[in-house]
FITOR-690294 format. One record per residue: residue in three letters; chain; x, y, z of N, C-alpha, C, O in turn. Coordinates in steps of 0.1 Angstrom, whole numbers. Layout:
<recs>
   code   unit    n.c1    n.c2    n.c3   ca.c1   ca.c2   ca.c3    c.c1    c.c2    c.c3    o.c1    o.c2    o.c3
    ALA      A       X       Y       Z       X       Y       Z       X       Y       Z       X       Y       Z
...
</recs>
This chain:
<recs>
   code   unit    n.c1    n.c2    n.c3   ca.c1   ca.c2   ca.c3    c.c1    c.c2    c.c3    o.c1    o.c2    o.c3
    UNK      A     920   -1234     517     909   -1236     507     910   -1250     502     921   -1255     500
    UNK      A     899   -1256     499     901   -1271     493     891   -1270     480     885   -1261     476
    UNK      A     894   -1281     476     890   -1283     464     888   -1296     460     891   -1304     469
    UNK      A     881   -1302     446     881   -1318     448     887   -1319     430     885   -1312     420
    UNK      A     895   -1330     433     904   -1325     418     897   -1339     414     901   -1349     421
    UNK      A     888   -1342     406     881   -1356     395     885   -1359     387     894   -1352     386
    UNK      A     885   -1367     380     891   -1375     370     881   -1374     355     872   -1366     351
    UNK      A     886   -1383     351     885   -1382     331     884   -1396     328     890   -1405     334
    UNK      A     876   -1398     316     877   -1417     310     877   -1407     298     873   -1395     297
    UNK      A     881   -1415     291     890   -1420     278     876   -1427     271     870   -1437     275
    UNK      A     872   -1418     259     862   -1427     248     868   -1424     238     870   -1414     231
    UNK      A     873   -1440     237     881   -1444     221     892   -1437     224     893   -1428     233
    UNK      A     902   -1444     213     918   -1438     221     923   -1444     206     921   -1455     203
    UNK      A     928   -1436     200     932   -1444     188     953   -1440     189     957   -1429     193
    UNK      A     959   -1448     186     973   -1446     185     978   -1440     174     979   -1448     165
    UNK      A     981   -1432     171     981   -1433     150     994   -1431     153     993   -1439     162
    UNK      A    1005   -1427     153    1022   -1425     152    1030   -1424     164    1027   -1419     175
    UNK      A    1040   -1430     162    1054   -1427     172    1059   -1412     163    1059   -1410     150
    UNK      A    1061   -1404     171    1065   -1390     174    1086   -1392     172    1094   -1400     177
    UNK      A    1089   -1383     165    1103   -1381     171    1111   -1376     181    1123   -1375     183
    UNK      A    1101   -1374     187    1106   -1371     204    1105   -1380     212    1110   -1379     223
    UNK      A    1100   -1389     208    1094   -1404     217    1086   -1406     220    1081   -1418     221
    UNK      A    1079   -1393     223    1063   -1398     226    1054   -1404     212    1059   -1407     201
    UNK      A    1039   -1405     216    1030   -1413     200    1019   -1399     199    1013   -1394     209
    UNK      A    1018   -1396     187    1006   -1389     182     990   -1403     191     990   -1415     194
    UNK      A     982   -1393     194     969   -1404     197     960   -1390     192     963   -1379     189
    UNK      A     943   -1398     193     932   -1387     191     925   -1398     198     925   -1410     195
    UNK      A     917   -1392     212     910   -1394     221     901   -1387     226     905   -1376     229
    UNK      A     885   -1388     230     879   -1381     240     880   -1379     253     875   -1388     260
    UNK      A     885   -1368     259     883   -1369     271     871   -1364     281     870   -1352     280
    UNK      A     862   -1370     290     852   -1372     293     853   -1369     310     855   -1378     318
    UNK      A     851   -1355     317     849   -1355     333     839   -1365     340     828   -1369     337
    UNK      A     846   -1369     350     839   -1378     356     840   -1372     376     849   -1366     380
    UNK      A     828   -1376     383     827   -1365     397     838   -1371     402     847   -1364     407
    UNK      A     842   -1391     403     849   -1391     413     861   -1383     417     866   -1378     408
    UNK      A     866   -1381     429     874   -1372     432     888   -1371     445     888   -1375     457
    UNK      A     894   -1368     440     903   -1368     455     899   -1352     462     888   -1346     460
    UNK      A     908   -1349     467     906   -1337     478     917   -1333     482     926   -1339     488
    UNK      A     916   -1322     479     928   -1313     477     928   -1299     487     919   -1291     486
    UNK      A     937   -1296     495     936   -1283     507     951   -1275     504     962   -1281     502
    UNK      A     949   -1263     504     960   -1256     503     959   -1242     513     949   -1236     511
    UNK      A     967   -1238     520     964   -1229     529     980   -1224     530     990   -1231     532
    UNK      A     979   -1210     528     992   -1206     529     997   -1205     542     990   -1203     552
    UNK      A    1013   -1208     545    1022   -1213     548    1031   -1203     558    1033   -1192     553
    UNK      A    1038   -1206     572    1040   -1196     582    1057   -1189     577    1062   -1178     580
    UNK      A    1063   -1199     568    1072   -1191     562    1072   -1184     552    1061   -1184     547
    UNK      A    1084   -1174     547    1081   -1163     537    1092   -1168     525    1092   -1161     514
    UNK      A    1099   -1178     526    1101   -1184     513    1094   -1195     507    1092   -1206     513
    UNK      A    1092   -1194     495    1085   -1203     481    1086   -1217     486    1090   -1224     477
    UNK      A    1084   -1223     498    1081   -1238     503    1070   -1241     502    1060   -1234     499
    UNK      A    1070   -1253     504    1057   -1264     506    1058   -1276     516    1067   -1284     515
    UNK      A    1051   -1276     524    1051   -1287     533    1034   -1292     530    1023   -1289     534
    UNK      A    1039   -1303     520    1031   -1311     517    1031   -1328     526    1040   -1336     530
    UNK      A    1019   -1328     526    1012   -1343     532    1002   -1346     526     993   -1339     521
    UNK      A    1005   -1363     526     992   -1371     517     986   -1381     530     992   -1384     540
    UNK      A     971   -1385     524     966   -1391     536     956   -1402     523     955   -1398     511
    UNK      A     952   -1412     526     945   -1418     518     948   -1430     517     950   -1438     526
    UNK      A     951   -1429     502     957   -1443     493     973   -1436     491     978   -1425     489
    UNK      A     976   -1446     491     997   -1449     496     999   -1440     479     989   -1441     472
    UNK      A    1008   -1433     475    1013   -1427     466    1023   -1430     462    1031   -1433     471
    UNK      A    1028   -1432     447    1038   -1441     444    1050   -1431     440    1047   -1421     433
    UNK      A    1062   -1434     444    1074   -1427     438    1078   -1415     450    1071   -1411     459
    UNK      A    1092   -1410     448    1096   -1401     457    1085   -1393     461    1075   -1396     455
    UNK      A    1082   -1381     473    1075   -1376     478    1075   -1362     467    1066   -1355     462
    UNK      A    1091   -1359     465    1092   -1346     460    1089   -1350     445    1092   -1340     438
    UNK      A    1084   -1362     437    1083   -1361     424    1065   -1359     427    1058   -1358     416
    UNK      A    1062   -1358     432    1048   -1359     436    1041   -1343     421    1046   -1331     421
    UNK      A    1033   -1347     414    1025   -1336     403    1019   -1325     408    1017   -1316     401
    UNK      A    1016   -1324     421    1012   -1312     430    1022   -1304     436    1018   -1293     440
    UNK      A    1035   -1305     438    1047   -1300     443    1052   -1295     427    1056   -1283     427
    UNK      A    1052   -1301     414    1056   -1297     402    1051   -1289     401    1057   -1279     399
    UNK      A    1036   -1289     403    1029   -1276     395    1031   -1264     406    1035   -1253     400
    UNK      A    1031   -1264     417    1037   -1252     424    1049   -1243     422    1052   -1231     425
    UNK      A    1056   -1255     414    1072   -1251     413    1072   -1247     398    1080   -1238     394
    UNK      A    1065   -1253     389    1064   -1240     376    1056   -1225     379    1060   -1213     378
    UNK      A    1047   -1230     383    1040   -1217     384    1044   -1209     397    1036   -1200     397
    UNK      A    1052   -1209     406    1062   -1196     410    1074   -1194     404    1082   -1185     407
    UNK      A    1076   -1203     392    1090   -1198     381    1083   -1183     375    1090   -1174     371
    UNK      A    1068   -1183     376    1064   -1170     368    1059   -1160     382    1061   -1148     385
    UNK      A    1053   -1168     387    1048   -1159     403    1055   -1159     414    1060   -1169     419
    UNK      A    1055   -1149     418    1057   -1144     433    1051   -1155     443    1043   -1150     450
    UNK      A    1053   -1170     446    1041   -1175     451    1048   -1179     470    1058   -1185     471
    UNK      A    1040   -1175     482    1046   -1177     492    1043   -1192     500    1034   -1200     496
    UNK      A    1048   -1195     508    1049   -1211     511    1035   -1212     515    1029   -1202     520
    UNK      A    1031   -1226     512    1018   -1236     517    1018   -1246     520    1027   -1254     518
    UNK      A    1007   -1248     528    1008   -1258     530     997   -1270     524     985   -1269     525
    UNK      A    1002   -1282     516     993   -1288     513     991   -1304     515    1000   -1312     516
    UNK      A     976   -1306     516     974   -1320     518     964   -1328     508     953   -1325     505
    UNK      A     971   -1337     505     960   -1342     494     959   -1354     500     969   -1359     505
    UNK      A     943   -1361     499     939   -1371     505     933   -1376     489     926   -1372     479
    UNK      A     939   -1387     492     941   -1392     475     930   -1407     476     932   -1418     481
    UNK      A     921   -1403     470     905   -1415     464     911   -1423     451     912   -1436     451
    UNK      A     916   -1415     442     915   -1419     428     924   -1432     431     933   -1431     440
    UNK      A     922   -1443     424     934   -1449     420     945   -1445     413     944   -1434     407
    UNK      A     958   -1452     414     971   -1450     406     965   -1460     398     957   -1469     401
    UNK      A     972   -1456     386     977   -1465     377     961   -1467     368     959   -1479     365
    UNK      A     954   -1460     366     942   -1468     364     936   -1461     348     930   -1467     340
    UNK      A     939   -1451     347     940   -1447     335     928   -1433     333     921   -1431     323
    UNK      A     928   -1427     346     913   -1419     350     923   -1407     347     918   -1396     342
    UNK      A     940   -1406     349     943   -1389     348     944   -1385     366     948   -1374     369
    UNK      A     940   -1394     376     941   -1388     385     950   -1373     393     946   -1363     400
    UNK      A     964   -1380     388     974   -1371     393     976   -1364     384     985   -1356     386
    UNK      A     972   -1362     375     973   -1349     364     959   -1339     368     958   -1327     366
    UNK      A     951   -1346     373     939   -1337     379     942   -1330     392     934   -1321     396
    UNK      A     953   -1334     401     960   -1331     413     968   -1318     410     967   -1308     417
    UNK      A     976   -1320     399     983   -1308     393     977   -1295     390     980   -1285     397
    UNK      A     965   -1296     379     958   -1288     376     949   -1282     387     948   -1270     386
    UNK      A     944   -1287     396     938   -1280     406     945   -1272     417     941   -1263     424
    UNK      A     958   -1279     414     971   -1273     425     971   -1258     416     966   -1248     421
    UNK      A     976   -1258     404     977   -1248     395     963   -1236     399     963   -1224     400
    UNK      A     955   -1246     398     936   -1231     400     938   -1228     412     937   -1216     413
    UNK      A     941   -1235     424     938   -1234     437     950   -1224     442     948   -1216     452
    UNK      A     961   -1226     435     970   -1212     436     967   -1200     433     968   -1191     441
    UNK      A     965   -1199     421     962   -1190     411     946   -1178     418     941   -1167     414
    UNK      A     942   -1187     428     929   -1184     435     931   -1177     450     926   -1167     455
    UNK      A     942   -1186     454     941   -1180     468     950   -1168     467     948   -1158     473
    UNK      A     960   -1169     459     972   -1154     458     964   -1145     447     969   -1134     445
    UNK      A     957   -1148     442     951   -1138     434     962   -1135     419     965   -1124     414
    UNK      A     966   -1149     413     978   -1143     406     977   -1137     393     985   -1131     387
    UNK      A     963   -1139     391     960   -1133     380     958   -1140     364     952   -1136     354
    UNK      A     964   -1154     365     972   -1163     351     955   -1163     351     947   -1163     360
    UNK      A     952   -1165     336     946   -1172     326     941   -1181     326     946   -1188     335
    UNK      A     932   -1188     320     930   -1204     316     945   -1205     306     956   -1208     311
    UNK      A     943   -1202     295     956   -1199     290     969   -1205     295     974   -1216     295
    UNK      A     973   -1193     301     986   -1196     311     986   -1212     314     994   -1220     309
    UNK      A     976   -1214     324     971   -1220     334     971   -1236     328     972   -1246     335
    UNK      A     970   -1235     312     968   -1247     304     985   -1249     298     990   -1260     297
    UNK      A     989   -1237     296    1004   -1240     286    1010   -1246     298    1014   -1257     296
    UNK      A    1014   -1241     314    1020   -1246     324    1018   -1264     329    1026   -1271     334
    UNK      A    1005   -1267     326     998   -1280     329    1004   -1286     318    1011   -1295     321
    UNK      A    1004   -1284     306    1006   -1293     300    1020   -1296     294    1024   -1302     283
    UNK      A    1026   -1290     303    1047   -1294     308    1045   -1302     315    1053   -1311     315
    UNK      A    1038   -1303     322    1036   -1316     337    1031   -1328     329    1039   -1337     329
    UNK      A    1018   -1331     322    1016   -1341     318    1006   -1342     304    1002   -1331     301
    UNK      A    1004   -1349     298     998   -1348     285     982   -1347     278     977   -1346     267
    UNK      A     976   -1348     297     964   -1347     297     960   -1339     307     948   -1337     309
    UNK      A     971   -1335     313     965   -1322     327     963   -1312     320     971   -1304     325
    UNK      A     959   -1306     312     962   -1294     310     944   -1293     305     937   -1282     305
    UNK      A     940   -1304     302     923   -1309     303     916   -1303     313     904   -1299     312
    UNK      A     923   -1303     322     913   -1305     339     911   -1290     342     907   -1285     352
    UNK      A     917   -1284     330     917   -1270     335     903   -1264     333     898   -1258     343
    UNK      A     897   -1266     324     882   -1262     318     876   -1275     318     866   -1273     312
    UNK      A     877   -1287     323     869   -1299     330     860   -1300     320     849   -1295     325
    UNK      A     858   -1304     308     848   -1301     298     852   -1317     286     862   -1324     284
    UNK      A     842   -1316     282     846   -1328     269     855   -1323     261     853   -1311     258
    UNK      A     866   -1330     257     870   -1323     243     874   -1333     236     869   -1344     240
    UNK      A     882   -1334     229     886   -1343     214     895   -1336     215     894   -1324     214
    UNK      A     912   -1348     219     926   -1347     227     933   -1349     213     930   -1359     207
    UNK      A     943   -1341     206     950   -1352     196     961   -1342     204     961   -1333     213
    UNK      A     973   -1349     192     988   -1345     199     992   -1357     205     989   -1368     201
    UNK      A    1001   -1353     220    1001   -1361     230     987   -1363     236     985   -1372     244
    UNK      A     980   -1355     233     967   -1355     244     967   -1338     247     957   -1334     253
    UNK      A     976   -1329     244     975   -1319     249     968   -1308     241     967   -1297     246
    UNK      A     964   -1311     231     961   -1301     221     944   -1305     218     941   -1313     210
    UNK      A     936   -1296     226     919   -1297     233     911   -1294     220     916   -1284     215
    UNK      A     903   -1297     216     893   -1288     211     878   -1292     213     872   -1301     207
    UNK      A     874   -1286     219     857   -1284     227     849   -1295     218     852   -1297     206
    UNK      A     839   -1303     226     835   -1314     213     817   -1310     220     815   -1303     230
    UNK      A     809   -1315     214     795   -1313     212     792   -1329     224     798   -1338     218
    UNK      A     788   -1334     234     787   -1347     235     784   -1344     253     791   -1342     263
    UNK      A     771   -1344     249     761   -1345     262     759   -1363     265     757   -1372     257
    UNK      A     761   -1364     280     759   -1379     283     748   -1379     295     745   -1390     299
    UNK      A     740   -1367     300     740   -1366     310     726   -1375     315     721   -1378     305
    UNK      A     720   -1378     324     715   -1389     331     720   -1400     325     709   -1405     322
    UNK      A     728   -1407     320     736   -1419     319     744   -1422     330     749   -1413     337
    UNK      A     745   -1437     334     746   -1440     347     758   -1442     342     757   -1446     330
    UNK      A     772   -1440     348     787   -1449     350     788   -1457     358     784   -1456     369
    UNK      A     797   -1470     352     801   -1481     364     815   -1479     363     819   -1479     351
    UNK      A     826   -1478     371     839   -1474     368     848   -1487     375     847   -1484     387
    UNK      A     855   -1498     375     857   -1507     380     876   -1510     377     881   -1512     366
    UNK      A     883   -1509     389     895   -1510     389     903   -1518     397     906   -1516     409
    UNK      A     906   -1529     389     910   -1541     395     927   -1537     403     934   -1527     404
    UNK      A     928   -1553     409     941   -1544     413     955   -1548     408     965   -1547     415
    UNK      A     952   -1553     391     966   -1548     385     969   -1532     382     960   -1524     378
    UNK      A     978   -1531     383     987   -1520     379     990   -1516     365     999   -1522     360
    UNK      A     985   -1507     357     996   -1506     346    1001   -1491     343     992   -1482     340
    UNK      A    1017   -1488     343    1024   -1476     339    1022   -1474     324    1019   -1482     315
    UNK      A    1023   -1464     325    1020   -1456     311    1030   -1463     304    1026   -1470     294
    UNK      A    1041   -1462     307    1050   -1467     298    1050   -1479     294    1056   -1481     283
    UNK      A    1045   -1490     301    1042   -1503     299    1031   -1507     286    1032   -1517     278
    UNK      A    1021   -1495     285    1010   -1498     278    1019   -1498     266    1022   -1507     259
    UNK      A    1023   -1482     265    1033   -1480     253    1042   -1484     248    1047   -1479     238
    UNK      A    1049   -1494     255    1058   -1499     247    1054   -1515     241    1063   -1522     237
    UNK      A    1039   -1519     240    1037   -1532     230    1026   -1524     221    1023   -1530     210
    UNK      A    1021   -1514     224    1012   -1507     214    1018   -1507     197    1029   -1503     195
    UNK      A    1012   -1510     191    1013   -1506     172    1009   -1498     167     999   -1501     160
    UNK      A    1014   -1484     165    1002   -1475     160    1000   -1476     146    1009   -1478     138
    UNK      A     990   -1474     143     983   -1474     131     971   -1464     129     965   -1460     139
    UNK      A     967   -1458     116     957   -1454     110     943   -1461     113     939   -1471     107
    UNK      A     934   -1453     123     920   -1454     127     914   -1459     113     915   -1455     102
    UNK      A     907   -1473     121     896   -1473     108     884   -1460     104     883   -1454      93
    UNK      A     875   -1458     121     869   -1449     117     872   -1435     124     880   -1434     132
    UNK      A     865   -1423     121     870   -1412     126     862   -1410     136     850   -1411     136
    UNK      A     870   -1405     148     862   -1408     162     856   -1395     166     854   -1392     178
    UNK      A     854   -1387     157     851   -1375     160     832   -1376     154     823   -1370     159
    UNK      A     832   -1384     142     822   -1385     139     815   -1396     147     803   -1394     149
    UNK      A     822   -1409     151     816   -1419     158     809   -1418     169     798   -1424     171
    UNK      A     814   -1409     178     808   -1407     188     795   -1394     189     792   -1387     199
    UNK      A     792   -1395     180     778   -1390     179     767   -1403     173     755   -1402     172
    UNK      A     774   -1412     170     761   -1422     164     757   -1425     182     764   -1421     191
    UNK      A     745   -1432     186     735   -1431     196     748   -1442     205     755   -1449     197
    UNK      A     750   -1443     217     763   -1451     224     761   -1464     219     770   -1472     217
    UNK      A     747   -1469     217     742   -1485     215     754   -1489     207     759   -1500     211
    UNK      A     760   -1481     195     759   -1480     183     781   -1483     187     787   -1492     181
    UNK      A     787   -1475     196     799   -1474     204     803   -1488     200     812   -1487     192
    UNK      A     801   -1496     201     805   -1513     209     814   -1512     194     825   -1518     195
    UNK      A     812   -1507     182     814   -1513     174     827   -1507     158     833   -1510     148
    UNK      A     824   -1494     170     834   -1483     165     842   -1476     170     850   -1470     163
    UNK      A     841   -1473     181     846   -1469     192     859   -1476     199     858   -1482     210
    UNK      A     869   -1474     194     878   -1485     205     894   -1477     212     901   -1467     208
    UNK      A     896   -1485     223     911   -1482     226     920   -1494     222     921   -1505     226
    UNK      A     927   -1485     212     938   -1492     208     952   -1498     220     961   -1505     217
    UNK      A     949   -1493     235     958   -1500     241     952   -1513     243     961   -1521     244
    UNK      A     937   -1519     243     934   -1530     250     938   -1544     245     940   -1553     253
    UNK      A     940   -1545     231     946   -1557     223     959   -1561     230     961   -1574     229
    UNK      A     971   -1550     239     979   -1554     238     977   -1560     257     983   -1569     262
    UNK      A     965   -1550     264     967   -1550     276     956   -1563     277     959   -1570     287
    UNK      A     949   -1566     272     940   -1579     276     948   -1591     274     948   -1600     281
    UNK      A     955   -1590     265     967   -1607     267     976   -1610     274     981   -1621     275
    UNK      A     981   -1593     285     987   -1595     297     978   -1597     310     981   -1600     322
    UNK      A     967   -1594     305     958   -1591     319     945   -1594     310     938   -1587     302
    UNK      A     943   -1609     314     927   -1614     311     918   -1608     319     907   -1608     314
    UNK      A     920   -1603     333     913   -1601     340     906   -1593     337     894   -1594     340
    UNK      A     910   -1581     331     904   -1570     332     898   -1570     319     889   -1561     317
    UNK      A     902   -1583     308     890   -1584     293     879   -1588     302     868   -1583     300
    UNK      A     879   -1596     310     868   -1602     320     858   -1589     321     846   -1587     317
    UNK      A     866   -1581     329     859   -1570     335     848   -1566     320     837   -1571     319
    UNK      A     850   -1561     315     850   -1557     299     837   -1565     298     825   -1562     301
    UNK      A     840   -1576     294     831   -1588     290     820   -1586     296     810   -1585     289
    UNK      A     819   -1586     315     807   -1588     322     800   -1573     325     789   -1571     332
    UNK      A     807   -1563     320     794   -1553     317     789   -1553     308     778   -1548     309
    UNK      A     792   -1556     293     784   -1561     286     769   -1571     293     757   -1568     294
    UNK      A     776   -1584     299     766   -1589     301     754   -1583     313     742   -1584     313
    UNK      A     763   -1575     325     751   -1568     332     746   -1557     323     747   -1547     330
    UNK      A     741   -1554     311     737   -1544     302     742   -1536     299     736   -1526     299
    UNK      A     756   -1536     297     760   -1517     297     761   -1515     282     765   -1522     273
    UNK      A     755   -1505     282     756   -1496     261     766   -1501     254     766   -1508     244
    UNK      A     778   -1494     263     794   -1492     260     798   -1496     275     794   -1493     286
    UNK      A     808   -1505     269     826   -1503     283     837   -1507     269     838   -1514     259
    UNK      A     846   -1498     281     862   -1498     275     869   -1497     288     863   -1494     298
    UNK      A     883   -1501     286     893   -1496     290     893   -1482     290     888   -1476     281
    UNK      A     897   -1474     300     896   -1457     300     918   -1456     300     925   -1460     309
    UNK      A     921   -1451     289     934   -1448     287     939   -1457     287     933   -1468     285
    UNK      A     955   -1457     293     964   -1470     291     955   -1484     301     954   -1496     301
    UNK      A     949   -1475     308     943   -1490     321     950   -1486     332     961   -1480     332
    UNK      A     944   -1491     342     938   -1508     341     924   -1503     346     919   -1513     350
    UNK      A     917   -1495     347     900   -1494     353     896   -1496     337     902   -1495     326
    UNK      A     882   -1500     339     872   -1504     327     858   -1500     331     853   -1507     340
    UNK      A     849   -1489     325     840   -1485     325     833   -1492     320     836   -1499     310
    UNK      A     819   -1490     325     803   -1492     315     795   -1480     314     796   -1471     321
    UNK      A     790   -1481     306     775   -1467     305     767   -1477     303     769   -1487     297
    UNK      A     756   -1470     312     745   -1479     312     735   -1469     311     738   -1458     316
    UNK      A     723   -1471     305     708   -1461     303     698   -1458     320     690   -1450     324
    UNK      A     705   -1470     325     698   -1466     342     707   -1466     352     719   -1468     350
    UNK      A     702   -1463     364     713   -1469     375     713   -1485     377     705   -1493     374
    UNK      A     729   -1488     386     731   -1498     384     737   -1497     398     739   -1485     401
    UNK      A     740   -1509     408     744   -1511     417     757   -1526     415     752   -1537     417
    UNK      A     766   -1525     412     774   -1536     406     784   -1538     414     794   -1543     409
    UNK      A     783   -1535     429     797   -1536     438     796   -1552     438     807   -1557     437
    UNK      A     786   -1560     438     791   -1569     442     790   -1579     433     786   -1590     437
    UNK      A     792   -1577     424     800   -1583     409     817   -1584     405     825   -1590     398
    UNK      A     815   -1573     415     837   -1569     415     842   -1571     426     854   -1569     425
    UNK      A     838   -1576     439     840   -1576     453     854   -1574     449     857   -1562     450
    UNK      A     866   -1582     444     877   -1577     450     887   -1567     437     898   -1569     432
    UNK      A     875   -1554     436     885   -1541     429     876   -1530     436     866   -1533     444
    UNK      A     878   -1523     433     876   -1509     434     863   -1501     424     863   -1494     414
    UNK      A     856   -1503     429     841   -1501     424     835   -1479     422     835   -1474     434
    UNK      A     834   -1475     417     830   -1463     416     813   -1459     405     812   -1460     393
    UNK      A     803   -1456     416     794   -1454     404     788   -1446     406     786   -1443     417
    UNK      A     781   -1437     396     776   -1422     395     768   -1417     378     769   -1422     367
    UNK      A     759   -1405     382     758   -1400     370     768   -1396     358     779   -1394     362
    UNK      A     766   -1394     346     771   -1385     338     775   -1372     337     780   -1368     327
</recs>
């Protein structure tokens, strides 16, 4: 059975506290977007709880067995009976870019189980399990807008139709780890409340709307304020940074064809 696991951008990201566990309180929208990897799972010729997983695509970073698709199988047969598969994921999204990719790998691994064995779990379940793996997988479960606070894990459904709005999604090829963003971040108290902002008309975005990682990530990486900068000038409503980075979106009111404004990143464009 396959599946296509999509990604998420980030409108407005505010930091508001370091946590005593280490992580930071934030309050963010998270926003589905089509692009997608592709994901196949077909059960497996042995009768013990394996996986013989393979990636094909774009190169994947870190051990094979830390891989977010092998995790979520391995929580969710701590509760199920689940028998070996085999899986291959052919990986589109960028790393490192701030779309959620591999947390969208997880969550689909999680549905796509849960589908072919018949296991029965919940959205529920399906969401408390996801969001042990990562702080915004647990999103991708109901693939819908919501307004993220906590780590990001704690959803609540938001009102915010975008739809014939064109995206320009543009990902250069610095890198940045989550951990990197977060450790020059300052958190602080939002000027405005982003729950209410993002209902003023997007024109309106440029000016209230913000991610608090970019202050620290544009003085390491001009490149990508660049990016930022020149969808403004090819017209876009709104661009940001989407999460820690490094991709930088536009919304624009029409379609746009902008690959060859970015020749050397990674270009993605589509409806809302």
């Amino acid at each position: 059975m396959i599946t296509f696991p999509a990604c998420k951008i980030n409108i407005g990201l505010n930091i508001i506290s370091k946590r005593s566990d280490g992580f930071h309180s934030i309050e963010t929208v998270f926003y589905p977007i089509q692009w997608a990897d592709i994901l196949e799972i077909v059960p497996g010729a042995q009768e013990s709880n394996t996986v013989d997983f393979r990636s094909t695509g774009l190169r994947l970073f870190g051990p094979k067995d830390k891989n977010l698709c092998l995790r979520a199988y391995q929580l969710l047969s701590e509760k199920f009976n689940i028998p070996s598969v085999k899986m291959h994921l052919h990986k589109v999204l960028p790393i490192g870019a701030g779309l959620g990719g591999g947390s969208s790998d997880a969550a689909s691994t999680l549905m796509l189980l849960n589908k072919i064995f018949k296991l029965g779990a919940s959205e529920e379940e399906l969401e408390s399990i996801a969001a042990s793996i990562g702080s915004d997988c647990s999103f991708f479960i109901r693939n819908k807008p919501m307004m993220a606070t906590g780590k990001g894990e704690i959803l609540k459904p938001i009102s915010l139709k975008l739809k014939n709005y064109f995206i320009v999604i543009v990902k250069p090829r610095a890198h940045i780890s989550t951990a990197e963003a977060y450790a020059s971040v300052k958190p602080s108290k939002p000027k405005f409340d982003l729950s209410e902002q993002i209902q003023r008309p997007i024109s309106e975005w440029k000016d209230f709307v913000v991610n608090d990682f970019e202050h620290t990530i544009f003085e390491k990486h001009p490149g990508i304020k660049n990016i930022k900068n020149k969808m403004y000038k090819l017209g876009a409503l709104y661009a940001s940074m989407s999460g820690s980075g490094s991709s930088v979106y536009g919304i624009f009111s029409n379609e746009k064809n902008l690959s060859a404004y970015f020749r050397s990143c990674t270009v993605w464009q589509g409806y809302l």
